[in-house]
MIBARO-797485 format. One record per residue (C-alpha): x, y, z negated; residue in one letter. Coordinates in steps of 0.1 Angstrom, whole numbers, plus 5000, padded with zeros to 4 digits. Example, Ala and Ser with C-alpha at 12.3 -4.5 7.8 and 13.67 -1.06 7.14 Angstrom:
<pt <5123,4955,4922>,A>;
<pt <5137,4989,4929>,S>;
This chain:
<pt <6075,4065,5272>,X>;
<pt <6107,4061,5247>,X>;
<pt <6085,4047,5217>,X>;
<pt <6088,4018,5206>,X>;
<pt <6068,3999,5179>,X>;
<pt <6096,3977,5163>,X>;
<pt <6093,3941,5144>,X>;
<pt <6109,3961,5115>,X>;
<pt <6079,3987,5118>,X>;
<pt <6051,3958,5119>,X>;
<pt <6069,3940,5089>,X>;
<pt <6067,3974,5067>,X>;
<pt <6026,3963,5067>,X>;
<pt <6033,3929,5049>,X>;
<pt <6019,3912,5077>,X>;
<pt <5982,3934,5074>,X>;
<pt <5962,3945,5103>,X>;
<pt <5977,3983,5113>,X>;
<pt <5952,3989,5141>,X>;
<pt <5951,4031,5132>,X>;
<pt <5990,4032,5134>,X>;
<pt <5992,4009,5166>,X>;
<pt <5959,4034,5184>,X>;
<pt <5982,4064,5167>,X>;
<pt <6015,4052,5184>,X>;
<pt <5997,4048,5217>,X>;
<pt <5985,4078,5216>,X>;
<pt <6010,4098,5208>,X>;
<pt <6030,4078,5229>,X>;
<pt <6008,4085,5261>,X>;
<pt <6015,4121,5253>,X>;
<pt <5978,4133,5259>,X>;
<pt <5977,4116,5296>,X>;
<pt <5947,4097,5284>,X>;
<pt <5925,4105,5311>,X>;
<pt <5920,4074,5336>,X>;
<pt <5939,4051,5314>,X>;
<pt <5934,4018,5299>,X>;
<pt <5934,4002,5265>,X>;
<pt <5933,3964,5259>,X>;
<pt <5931,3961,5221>,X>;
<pt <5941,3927,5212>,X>;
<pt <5929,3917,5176>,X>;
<pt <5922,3889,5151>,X>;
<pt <5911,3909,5121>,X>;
<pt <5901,3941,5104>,X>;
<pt <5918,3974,5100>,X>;
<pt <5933,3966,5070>,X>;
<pt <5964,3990,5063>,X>;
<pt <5966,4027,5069>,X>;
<pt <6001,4043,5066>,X>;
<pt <5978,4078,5063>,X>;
<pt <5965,4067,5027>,X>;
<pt <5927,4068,5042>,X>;
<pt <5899,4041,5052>,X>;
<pt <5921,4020,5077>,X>;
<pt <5882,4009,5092>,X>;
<pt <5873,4050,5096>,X>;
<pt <5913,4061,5110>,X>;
<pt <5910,4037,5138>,X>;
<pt <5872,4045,5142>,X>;
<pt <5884,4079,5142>,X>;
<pt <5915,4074,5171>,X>;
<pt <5899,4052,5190>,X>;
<pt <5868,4076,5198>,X>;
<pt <5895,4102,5202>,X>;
<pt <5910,4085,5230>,X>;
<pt <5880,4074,5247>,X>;
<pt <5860,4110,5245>,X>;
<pt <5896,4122,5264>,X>;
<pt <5890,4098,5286>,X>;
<pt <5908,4061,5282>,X>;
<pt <5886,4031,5288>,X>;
<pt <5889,4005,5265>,X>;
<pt <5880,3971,5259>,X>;
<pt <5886,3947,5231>,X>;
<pt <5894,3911,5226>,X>;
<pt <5890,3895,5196>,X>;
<pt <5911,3865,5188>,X>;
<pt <5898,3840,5163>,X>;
<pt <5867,3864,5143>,X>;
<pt <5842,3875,5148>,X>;
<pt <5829,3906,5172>,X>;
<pt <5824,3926,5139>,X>;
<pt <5859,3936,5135>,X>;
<pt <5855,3955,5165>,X>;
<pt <5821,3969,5159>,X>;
<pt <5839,4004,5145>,X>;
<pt <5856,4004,5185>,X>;
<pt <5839,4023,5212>,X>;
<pt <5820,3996,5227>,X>;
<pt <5818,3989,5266>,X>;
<pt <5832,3957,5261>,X>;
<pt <5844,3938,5232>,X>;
<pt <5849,3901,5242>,X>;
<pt <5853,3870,5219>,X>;
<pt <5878,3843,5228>,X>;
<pt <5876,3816,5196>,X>;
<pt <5886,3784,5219>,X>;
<pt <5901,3778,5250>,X>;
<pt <5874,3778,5271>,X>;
<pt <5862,3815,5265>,X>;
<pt <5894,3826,5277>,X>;
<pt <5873,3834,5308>,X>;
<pt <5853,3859,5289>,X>;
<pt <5888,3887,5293>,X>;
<pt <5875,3890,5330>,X>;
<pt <5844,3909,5316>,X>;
<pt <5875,3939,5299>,X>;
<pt <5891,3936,5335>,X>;
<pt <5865,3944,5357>,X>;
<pt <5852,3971,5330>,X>;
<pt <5884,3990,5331>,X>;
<pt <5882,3988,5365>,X>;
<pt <5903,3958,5377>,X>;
<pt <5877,3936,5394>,X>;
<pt <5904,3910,5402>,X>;
């Protein structure tokens, strides 16, 4: 609550993959209430910048596990790759949607973060 991620922010990356600093801002924006909630990680690439001058791949290893030992589910959709780029992601469900007509496969994150539409 009150942080925003700005276009101005996302353009300081020259147009990388900041998946540490967007897993950072969420979690410092969820102000340690990560118990009981939910991440949908939406991604079409690696970790490829790291505004903390380390291994973007190993930060957002290294957040993302964070979150999920305190207690946020996640789930991952990957958008055009392949299910690699999320294998550094805690793993109860990384989908793949590469055409139109896996677009179903997001149903598998919503009923694993407890949805069940």
């Amino acid at each position: 609550p009150g942080h925003t991620l700005t276009h101005g922010a996302y353009q300081q990356t020259g147009g990388a993959t900041p998946t540490c600093a967007a897993l950072e801002w969420l979690e410092k924006s969820m102000g340690g209430e990560l118990e009981g909630a939910s991440c949908v990680l939406i991604t079409d690439g690696h970790p490829s910048a790291c505004g903390a001058n380390r291994g973007a791949t190993e930060h957002t290893s290294e957040i993302a596990h964070r979150m999920y030992n305190a207690g946020m589910r996640f789930g991952c959709v990957v958008v055009r790759a392949s299910q690699n780029v999320a294998r550094h992601l805690p793993q109860p469900v990384t989908v793949v949607v590469n055409k139109r007509s896996e677009l179903g496969n997001i149903q598998n994150i919503i009923d694993s973060i407890g949805g069940n539409l």
